[in-house]
ROZAKE-369962 format. One line per field, with one value per residue (C-alpha): residue in one letter; x, y, z. Coordinates in nm, 4 decimals, decimal comma. Layout:
N
residu (A | ...)
x (X | ...)
y (Y | ...)
z (Z | ...)
//
This chain:
488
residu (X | X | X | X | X | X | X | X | X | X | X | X | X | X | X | X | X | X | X | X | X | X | X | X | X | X | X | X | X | X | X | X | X | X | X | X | X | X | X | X | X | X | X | X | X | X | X | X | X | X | X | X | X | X | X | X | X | X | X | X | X | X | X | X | X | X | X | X | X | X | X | X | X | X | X | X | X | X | X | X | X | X | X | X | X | X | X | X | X | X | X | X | X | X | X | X | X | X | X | X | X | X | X | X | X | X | X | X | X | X | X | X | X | X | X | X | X | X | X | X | X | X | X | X | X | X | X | X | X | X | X | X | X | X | X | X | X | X | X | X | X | X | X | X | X | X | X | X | X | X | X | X | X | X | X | X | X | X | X | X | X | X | X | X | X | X | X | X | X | X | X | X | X | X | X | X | X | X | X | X | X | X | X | X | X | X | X | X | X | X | X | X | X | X | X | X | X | X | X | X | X | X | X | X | X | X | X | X | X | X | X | X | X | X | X | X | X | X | X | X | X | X | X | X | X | X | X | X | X | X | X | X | X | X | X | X | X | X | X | X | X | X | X | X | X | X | X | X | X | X | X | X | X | X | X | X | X | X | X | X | X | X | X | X | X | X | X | X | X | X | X | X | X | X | X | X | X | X | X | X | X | X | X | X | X | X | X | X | X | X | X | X | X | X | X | X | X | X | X | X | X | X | X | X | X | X | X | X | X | X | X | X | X | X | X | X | X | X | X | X | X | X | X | X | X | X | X | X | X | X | X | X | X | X | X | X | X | X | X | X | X | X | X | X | X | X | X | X | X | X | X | X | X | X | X | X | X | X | X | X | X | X | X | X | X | X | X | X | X | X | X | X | X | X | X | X | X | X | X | X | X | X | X | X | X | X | X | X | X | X | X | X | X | X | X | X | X | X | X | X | X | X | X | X | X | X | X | X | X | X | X | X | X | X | X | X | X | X | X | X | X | X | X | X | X | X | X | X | X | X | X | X | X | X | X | X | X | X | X | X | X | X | X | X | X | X | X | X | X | X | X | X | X | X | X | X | X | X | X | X | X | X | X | X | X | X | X | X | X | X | X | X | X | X | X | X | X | X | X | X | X | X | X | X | X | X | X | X)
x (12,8159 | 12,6078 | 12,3119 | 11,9748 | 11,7449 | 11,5994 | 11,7047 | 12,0975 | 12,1183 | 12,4786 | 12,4687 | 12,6855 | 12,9233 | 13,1262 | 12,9685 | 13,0644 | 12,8475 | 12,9024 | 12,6935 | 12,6381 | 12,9589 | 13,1276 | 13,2841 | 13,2919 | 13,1103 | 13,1849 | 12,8467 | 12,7787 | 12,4960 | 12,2783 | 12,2188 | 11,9298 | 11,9635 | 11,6250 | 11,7065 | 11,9392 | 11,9290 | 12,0145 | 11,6676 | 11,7457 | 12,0416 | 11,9653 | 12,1331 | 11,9326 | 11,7538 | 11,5088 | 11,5852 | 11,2884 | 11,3335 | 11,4612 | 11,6998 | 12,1178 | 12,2723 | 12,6024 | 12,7759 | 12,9554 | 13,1111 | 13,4641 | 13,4528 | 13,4064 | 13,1427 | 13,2682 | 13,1280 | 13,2120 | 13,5336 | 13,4733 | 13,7538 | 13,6941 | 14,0195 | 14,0932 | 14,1916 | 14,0153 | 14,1325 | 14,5270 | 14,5382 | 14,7583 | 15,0403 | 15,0930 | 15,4415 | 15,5770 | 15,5945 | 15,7866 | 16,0508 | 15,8789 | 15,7481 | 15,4944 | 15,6625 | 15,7671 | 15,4402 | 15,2234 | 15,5001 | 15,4500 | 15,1169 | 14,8395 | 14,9757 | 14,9389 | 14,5592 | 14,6103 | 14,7310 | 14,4298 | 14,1788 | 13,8195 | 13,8766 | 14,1954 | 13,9882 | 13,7004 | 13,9659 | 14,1699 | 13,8512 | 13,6529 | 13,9902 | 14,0520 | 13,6899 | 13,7557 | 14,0589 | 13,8790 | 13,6201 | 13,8553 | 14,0200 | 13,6871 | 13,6100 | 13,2082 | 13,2032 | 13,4378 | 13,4988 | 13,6936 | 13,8194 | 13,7640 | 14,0384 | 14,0585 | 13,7961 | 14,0050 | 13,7270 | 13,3673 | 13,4002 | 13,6922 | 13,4659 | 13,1814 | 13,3371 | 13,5521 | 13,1568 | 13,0118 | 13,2933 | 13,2063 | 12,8851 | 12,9667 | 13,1966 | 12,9246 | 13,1351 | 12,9452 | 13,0459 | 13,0523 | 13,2117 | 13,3385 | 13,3062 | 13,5621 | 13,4081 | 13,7337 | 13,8829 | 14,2750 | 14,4850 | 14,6154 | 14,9040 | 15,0169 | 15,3753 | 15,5102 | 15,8794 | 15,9407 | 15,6428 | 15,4362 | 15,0066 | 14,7522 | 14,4352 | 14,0853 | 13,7757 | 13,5137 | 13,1992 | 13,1384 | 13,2458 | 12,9724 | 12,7423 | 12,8575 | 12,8357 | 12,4458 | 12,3469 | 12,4871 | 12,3222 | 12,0188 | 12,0324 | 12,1876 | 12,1864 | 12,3386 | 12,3845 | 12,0576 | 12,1093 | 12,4673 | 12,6842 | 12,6199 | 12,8158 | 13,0163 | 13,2331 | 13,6314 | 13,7524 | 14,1047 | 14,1221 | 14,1032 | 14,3224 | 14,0227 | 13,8784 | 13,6109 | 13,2967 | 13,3784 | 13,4567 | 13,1435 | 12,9065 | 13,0522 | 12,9731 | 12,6417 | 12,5172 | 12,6316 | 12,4360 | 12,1934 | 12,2206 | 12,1545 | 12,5741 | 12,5785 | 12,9444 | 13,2737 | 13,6031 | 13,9353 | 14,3115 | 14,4345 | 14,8169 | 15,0114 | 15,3833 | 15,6602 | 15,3728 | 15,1143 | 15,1222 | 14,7532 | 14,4505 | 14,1501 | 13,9730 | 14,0349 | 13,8872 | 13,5896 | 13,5040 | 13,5518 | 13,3361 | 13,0669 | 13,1083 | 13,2923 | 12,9853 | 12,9069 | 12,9166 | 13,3162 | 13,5807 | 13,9794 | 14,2168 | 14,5398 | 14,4806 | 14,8424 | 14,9949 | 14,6514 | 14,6511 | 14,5246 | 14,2479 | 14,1838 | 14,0984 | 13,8776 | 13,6790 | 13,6419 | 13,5070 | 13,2705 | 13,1053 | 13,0739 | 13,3551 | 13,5967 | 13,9303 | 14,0653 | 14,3799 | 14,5909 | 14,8937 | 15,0952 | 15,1339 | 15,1278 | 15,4470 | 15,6305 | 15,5764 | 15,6521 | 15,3581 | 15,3262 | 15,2420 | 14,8802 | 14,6190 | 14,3981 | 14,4853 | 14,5392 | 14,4235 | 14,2028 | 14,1178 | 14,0351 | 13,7100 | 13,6374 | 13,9080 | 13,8293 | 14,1073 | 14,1019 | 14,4307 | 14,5148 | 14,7024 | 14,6721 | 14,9057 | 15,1554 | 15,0409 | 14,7761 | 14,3860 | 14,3205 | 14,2255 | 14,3862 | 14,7223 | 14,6111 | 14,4900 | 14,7805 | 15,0219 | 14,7895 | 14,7953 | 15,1665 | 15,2845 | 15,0902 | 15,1782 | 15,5673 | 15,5135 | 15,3805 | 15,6466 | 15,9378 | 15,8271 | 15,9099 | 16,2218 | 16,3839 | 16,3143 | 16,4274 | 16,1092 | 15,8587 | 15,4754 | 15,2078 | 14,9518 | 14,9474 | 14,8013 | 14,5799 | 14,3857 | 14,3143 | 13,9474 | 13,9851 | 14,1670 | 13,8864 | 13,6503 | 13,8508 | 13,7572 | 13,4054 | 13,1572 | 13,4107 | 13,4352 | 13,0595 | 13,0228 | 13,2669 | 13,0572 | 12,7530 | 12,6109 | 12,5715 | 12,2304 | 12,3384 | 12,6216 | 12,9329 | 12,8257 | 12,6134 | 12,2553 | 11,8953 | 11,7827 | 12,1369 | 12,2577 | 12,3961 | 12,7971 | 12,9522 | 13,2760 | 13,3400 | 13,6955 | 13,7726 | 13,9010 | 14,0733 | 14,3188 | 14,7017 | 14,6985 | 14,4131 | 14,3897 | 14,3785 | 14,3650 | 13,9989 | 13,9081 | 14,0809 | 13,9608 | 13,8560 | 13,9208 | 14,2606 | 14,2332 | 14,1803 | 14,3730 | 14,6896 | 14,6793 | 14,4445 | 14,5338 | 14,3019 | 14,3502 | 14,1389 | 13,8704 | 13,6107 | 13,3280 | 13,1904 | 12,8267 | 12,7589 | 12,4269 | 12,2478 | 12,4595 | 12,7513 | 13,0777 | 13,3468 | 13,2744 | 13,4831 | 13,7659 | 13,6871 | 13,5246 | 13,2320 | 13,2394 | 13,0878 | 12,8826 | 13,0210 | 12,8490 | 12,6000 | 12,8818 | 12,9687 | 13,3542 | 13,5441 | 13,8703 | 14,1172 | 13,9542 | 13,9276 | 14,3185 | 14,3789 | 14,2448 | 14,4576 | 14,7414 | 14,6729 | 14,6039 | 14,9015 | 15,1373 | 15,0419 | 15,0158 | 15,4012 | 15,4248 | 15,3233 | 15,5134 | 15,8303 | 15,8084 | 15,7714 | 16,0761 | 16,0157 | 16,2927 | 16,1112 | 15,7749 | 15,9179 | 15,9917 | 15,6653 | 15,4951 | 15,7085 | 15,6405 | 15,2901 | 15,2367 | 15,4838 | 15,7061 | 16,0366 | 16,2894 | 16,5566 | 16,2769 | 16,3732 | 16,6919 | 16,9608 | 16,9195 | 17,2039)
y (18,0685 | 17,8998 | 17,6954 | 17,8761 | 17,7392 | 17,3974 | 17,2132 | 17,2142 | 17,0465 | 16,9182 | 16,8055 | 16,6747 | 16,5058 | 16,1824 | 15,9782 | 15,7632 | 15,4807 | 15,1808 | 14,8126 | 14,5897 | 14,4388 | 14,7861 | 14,8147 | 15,1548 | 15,2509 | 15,5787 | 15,7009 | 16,0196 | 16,1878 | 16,4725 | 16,4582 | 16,6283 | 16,7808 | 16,8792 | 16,9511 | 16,7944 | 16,4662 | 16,2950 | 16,2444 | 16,1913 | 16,0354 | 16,0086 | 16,1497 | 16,4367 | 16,6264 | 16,9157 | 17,1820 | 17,4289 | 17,8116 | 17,8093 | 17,5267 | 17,6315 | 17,4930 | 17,3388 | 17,2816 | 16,9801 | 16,9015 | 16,7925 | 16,7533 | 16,3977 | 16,3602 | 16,1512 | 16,0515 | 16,2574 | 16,1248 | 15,9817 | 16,0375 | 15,7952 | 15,9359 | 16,2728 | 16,5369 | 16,8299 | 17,0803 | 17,0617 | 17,3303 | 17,5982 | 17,2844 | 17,2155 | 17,2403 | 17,0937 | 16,6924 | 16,7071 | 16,4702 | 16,3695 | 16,0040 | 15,9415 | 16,0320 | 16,3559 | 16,3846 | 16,3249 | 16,6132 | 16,8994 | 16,8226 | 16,5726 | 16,7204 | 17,0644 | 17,0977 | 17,1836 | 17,5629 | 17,6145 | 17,8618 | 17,7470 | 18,0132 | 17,8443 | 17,5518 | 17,6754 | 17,8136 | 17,5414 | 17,3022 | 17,5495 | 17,5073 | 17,1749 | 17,1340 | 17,3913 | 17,1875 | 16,8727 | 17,0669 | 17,2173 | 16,8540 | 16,7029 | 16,5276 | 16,5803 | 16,3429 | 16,2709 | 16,1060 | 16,3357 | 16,1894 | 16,5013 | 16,4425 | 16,8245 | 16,7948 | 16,9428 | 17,1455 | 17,1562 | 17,4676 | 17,2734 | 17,0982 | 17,2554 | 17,4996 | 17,2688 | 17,1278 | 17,4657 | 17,5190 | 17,1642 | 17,2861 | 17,6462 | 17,4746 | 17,2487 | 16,9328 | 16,6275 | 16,5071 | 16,2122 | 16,4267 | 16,1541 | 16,3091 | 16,1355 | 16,0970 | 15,9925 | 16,3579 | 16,4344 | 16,4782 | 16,7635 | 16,9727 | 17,0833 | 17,2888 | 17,3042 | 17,3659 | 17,0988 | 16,9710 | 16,7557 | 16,6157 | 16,6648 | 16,4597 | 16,5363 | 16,4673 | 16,2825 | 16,3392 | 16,7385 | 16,4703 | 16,3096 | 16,5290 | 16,6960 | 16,3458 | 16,3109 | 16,6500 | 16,6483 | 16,3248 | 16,4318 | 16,7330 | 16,5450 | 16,5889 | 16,8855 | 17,1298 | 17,0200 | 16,6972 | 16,6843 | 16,6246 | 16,3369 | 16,2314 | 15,9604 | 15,8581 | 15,8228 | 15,5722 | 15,5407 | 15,4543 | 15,0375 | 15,0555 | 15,1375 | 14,8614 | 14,6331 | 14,7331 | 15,1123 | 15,0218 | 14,8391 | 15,0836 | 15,3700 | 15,2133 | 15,0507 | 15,4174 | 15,5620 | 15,3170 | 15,3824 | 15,7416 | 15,6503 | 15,6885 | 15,5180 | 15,5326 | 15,4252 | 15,4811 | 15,3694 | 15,4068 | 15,0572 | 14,9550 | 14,6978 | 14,6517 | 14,8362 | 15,0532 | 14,8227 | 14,4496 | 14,3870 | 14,3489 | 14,5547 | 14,3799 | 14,0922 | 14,3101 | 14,4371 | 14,1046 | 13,9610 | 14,2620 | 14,2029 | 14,5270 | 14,4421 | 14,5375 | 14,6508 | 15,0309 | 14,9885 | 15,1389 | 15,0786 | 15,3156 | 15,2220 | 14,8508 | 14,7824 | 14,4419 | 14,3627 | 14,0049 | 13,7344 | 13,6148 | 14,0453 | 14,0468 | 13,7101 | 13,8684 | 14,2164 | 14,0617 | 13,8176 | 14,0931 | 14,3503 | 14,6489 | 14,8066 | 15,0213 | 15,2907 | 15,3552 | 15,6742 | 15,5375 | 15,8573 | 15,8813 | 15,4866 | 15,4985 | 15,8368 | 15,7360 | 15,3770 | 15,2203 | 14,9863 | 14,8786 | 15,0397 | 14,7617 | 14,8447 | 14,6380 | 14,3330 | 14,0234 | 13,9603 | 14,3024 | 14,5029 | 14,3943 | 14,6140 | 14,8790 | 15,2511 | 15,5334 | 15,8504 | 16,1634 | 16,1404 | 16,4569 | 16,7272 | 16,8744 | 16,6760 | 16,6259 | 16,6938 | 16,6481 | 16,5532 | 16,1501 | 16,1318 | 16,1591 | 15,8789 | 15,6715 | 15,7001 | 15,6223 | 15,3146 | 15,1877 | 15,2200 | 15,1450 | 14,7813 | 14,6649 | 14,8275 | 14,5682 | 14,2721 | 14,3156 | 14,2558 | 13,9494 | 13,8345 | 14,0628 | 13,9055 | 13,5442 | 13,6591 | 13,6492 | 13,8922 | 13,9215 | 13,8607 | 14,1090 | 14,3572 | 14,2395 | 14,5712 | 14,8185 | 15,1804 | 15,1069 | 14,9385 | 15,2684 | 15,4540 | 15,2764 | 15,2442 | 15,6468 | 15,6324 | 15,3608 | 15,1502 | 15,4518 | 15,4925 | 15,1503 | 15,1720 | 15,4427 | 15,2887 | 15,5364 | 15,3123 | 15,3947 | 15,7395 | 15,8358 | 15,6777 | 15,6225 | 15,8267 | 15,7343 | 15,8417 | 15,8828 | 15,8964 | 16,2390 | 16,4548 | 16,4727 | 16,5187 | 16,6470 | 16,7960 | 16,7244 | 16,9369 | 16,6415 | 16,9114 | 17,0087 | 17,0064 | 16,6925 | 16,4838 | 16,5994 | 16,2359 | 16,0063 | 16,0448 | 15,9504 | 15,6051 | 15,5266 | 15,8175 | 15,6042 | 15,6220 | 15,9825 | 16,0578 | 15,8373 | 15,8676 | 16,1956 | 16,4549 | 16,6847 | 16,9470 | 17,2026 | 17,0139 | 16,9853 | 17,2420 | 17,1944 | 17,0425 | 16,9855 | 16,8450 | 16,7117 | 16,9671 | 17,2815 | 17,3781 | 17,4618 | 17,5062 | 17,6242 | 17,7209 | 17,6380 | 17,8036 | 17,7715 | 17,9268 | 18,1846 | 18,0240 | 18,2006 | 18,2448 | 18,4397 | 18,5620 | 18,7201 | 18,6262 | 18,5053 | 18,4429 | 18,2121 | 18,4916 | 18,6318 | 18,2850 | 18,2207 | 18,5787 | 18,4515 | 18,1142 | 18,2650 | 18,5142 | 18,1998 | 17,9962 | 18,2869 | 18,3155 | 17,8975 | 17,9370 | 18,1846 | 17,9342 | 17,6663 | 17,8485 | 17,8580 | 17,4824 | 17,2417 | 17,0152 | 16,7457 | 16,7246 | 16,7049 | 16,3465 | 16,2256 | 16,2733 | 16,1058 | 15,7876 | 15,7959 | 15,8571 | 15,5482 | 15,3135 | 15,3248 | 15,0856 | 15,3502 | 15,0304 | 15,0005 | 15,3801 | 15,2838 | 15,4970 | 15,4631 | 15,1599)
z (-1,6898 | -1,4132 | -1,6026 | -1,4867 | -1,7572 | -1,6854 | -1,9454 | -2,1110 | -2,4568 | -2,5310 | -2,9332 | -3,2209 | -2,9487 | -2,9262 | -2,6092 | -2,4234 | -2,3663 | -2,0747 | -2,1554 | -1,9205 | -1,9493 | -1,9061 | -2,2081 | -2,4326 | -2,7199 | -2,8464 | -3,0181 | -3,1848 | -2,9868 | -2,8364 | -2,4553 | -2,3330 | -1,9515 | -1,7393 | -1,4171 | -1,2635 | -1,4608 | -1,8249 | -2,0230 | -2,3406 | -2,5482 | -2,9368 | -3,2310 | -3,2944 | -2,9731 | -3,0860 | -2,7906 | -2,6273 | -2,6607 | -2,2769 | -2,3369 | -2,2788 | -2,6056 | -2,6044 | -2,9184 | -2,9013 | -3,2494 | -3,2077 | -2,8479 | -2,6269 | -2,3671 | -2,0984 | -1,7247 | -1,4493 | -1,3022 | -0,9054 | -0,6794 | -0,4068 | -0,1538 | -0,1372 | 0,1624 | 0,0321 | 0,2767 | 0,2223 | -0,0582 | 0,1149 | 0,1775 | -0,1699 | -0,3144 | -0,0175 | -0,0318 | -0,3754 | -0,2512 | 0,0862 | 0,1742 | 0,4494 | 0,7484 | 0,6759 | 0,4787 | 0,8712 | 0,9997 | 0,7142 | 0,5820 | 0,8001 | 1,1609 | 1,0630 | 1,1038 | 1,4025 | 1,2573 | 1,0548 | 1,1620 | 1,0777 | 0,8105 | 0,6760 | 0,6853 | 0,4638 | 0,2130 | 0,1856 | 0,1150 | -0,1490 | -0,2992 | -0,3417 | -0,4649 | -0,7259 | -0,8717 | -0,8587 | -1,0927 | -1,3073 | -1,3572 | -1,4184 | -1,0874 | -1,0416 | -0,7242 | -0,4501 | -0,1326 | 0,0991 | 0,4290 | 0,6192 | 0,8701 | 0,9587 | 1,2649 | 1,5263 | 1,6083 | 1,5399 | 1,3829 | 1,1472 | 1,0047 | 0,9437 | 0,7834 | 0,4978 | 0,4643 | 0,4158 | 0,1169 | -0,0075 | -0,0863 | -0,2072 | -0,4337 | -0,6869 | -0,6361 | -0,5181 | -0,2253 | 0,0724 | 0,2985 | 0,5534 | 0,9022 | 1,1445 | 1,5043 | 1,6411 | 1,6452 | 1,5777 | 1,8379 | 1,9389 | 1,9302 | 2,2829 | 2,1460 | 1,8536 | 1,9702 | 2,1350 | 1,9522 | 2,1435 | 2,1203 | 2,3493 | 2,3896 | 2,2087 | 2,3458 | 2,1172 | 2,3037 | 2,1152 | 1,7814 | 1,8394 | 1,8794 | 1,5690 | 1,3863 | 1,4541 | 1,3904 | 1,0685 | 0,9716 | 1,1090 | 0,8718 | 0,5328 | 0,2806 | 0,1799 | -0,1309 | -0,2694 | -0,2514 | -0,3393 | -0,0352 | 0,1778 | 0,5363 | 0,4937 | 0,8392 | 0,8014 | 1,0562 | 1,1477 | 1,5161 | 1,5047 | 1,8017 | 2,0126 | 2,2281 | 2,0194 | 2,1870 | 2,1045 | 1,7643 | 1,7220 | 1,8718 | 1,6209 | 1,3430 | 1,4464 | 1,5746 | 1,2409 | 1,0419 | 1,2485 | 1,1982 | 0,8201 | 0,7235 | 0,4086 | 0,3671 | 0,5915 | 0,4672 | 0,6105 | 0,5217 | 0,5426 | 0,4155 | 0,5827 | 0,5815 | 0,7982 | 0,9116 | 1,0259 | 0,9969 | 1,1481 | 0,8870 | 0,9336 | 0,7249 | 0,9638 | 1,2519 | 1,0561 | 0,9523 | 1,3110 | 1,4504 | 1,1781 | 1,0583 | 0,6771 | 0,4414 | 0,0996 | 0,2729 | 0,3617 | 0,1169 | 0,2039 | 0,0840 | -0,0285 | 0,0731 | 0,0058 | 0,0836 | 0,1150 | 0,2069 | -0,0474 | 0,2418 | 0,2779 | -0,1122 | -0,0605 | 0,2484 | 0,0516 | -0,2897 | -0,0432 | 0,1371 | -0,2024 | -0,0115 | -0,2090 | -0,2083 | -0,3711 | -0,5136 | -0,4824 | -0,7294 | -0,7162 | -0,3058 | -0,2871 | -0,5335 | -0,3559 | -0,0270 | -0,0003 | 0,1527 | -0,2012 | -0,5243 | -0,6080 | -0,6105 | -0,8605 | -1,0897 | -0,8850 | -1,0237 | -0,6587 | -0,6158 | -0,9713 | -0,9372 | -0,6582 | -0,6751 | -0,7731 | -0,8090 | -0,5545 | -0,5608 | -0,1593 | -0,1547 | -0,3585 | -0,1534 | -0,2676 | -0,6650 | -0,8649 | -0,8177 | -1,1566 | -1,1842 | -1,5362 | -1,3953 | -1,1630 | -1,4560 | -1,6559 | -1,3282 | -1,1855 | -1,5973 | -1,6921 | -1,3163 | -1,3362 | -1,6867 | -1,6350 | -1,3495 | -1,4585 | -1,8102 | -1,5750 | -1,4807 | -1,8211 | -1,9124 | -1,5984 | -1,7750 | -2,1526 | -2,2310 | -2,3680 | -2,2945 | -2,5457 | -2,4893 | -2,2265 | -1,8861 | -1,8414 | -2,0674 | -2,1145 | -2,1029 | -1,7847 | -1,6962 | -1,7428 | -1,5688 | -1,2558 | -1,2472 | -1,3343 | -1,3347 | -1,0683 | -0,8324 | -0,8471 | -0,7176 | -0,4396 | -0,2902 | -0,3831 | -0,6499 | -0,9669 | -1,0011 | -1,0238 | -1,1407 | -1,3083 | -1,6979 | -1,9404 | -1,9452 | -1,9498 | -1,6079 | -1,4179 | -1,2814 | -1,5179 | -1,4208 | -1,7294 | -1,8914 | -2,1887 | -2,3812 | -2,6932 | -2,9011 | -3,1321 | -2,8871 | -2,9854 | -2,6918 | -2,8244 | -3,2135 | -3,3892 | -3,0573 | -3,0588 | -3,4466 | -3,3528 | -3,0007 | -2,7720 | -2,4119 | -2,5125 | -2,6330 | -2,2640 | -2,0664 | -2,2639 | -2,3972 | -2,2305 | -1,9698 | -1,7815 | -2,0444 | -2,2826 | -2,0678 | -2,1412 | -1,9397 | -1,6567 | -1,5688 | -1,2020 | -1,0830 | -1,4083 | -1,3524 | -1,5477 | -1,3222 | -1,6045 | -1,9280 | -2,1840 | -2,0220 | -1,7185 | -1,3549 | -1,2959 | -0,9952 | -0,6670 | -0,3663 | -0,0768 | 0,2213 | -0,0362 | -0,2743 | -0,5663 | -0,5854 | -0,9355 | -0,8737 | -0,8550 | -0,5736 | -0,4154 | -0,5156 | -0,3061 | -0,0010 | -0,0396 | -0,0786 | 0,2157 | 0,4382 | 0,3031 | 0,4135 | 0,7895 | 0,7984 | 0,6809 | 0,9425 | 1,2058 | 1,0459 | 1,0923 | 1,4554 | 1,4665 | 1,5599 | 1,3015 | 1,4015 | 1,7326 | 1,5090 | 1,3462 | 1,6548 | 1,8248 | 1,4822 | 1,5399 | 1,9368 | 1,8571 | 1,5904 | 1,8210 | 1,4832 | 1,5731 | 1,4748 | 1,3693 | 1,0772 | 0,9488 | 0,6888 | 0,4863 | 0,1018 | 0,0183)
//
């Protein structure tokens, strides 16, 4: 069911509200849809004879979740980081772009959109990291926009290098200048998808000289890129702060957003608030793959922290697992502070609300969209998911606080609809079917060509040397090998 009136009327619900102070009211509402924005919130909306009416009674109307880190294209790899941590995760999942086809590509991306959906993400930032070719990428962007998700799809100029043989497996160089290219035709042509997929840049290569670095990111502004986005986590794997050499460079502004941000320094957090940037979280790699403690709900940082999935590849897509992790994880935390002294805490050092917001209104600020998107009101976008509030997970939660109802008790299965930018992409339960090439695909047809592409990806896979894979990764990031330890 693919909204084709104008106007969608959603009634008898429990909303969600955000003041100014972003705090939660839950109020019971109508919300009236006309095109593709929110025009009316009051208790009782009269609908038009070619108004789509949604019956809401029992159900919660929530924000559309914003997941601000997320490689889209990695569907055919999932299942196999279970027990992996970042190392082996570059071998078997980031290095193996260079075995998808343009085709893979496109599949593995409409995919990944399609779960984001499902799991109530209406906008994400995805660090398309895939560009091995031209063709790579604009074919994960051409899914982005059959998909219905909304979308900075963060082009990286600095393309991945690559492989020369995969037994013994060895990289190649890339060239940048076709990158390039690529980089300002696309933002010459944004936005996308009727509006709702913009280019962001993803920017990894800080080992470049300055005077590269600088001109990058000056042409891209330039360009009218409204968006950068870095992985940043110091530690074993990196000690040097790029938020040092953005700030030295004059390039750390309000358009910058960190990922990870781990070990973040004190005078990192202090130079990030200053200049309005922000990071995002991924707590479920962060904790697997020991790179750190999320930071989202760092005294210095929370401020200006947002929540994104990483790798949904490795675990879910859906940003209420990451709530409940990035929640629990910081108050389990900051508790054993005091349980080490004999001593127990007062109050709990973080909330659900806070939870929440980390996944809506927060991530709309870290990519600059407040105005937009992020909380339920009259003349924001309407991105908006539906819980049923009677399901066997949140029956009760939501007659005492619904925040909680969906941070510590909903899963996807109780999410019955999803509306992005006016158009309806679950409902009842379901996705809608997307077009692709002019045909209209349901998502067991989409799942058949996944699968079909996962199989001759393993095919490749199984010719690779994979022990001779880790051992390029470390000679290729200058990893100290003395660093790499046995489990005491």
């Amino acid at each position: 069911m693919a909204a084709t009136s104008s106007s969608i009327l959603l009634s008898n619900g429990t909303v969600l509200i955000h003041d100014e102070e972003d705090h939660l009211t839950p109020v019971k509402a109508d919300i009236l849809i006309a095109g593709n924005k929110i025009v009316k919130i009051a208790p009782s909306v009269a609908p038009s004879s070619d108004t789509i009416h949604i019956d809401c009674t029992g159900k919660i109307l929530s924000p559309g979740f914003v997941d601000t880190h997320h490689h889209m294209w990695q569907t055919q790899l999932k299942g196999r980081h279970a027990d992996d941590l970042l190392l082996d995760y570059m071998v078997k999942g980031n290095f193996v772009y260079s075995m998808f086809s343009p085709e893979d590509v496109f599949w593995g991306e409409l995919g990944g959109c399609m779960e984001s959906i499902d799991a109530g993400t209406t906008m994400v930032v995805d660090h398309a990291h895939m560009n091995y070719s031209a063709e790579h990428s604009s074919s994960a962007l051409s899914a982005t926009v059959a998909s219905g998700i909304r979308s900075y799809f963060c082009y990286s100029p600095v393309p991945q290098a690559p492989v020369a043989s995969l037994a013994p497996y060895s990289f190649g160089t890339n060239t940048a200048d076709w990158a390039a290219e690529q980089l300002a035709d696309l933002a010459a042509n944004q936005p996308f998808g009727n509006g709702r997929v913009r280019l962001g840049v993803a920017f990894d290569a800080y080992y470049l000289p300055k005077d590269i670095v600088v001109s990058l990111f000056e042409k891209a502004r330039g360009l009218g890129v409204k968006l950068f986005t870095s992985h940043y986590v110091r530690g074993p794997l990196g000690a040097q702060s790029f938020v040092d050499i953005l700030d030295s460079y004059g390039l750390l502004k309000d358009d910058i957003l960190l990922s990870h941000a781990s070990q973040a320094k004190p005078e990192d957090a202090v130079k990030l608030v200053a200049k309005h940037a922000h990071v995002s979280s991924t707590p479920d790699t962060e904790l697997q793959m020991a790179v750190g403690t999320p930071v989202c709900f760092r005294p210095d940082l929370h401020k200006i922290s947002s929540l994104g999935i990483d790798c949904h590849s490795n675990n879910s897509a859906d940003l209420l697992s990451q709530m409940r992790l990035a929640l629990q994880s910081a108050r389990g935390t900051h508790n054993q502070r005091f349980i080490a002294e004999g001593k127990l805490p007062r109050t709990v050092n973080a909330t659900a609300e806070q939870a929440f917001n980390l996944a809506t209104i927060m991530g709309a600020r870290a990519v600059g969209m407040e105005a937009e998107i992020g909380s339920l009101a009259v003349g924001k976008l309407a991105d908006i998911v539906i819980f049923d509030a009677l399901s066997p997970g949140m029956i009760c939660a939501t007659e005492h606080d619904p925040v909680a109802a969906i941070v510590l008790h909903a899963s996807v299965r109780d999410i019955e609809a999803v509306i992005v930018d006016g158009r309806i992409q679950k409902h009842k339960g379901k996705l809608v079917p997307v077009e692709v090439e002019n045909k209209i695909m349901e998502w067991p047809q989409v799942a058949a060509k996944l699968l079909d592409s996962r199989q001759r990806l393993q095919d490749k896979l199984e010719a690779a040397d994979m022990d001779s894979a880790k051992k390029a990764v470390i000679e290729l990031f200058r990893i100290d090998e003395r660093i790499i330890v046995d489990n005491p």
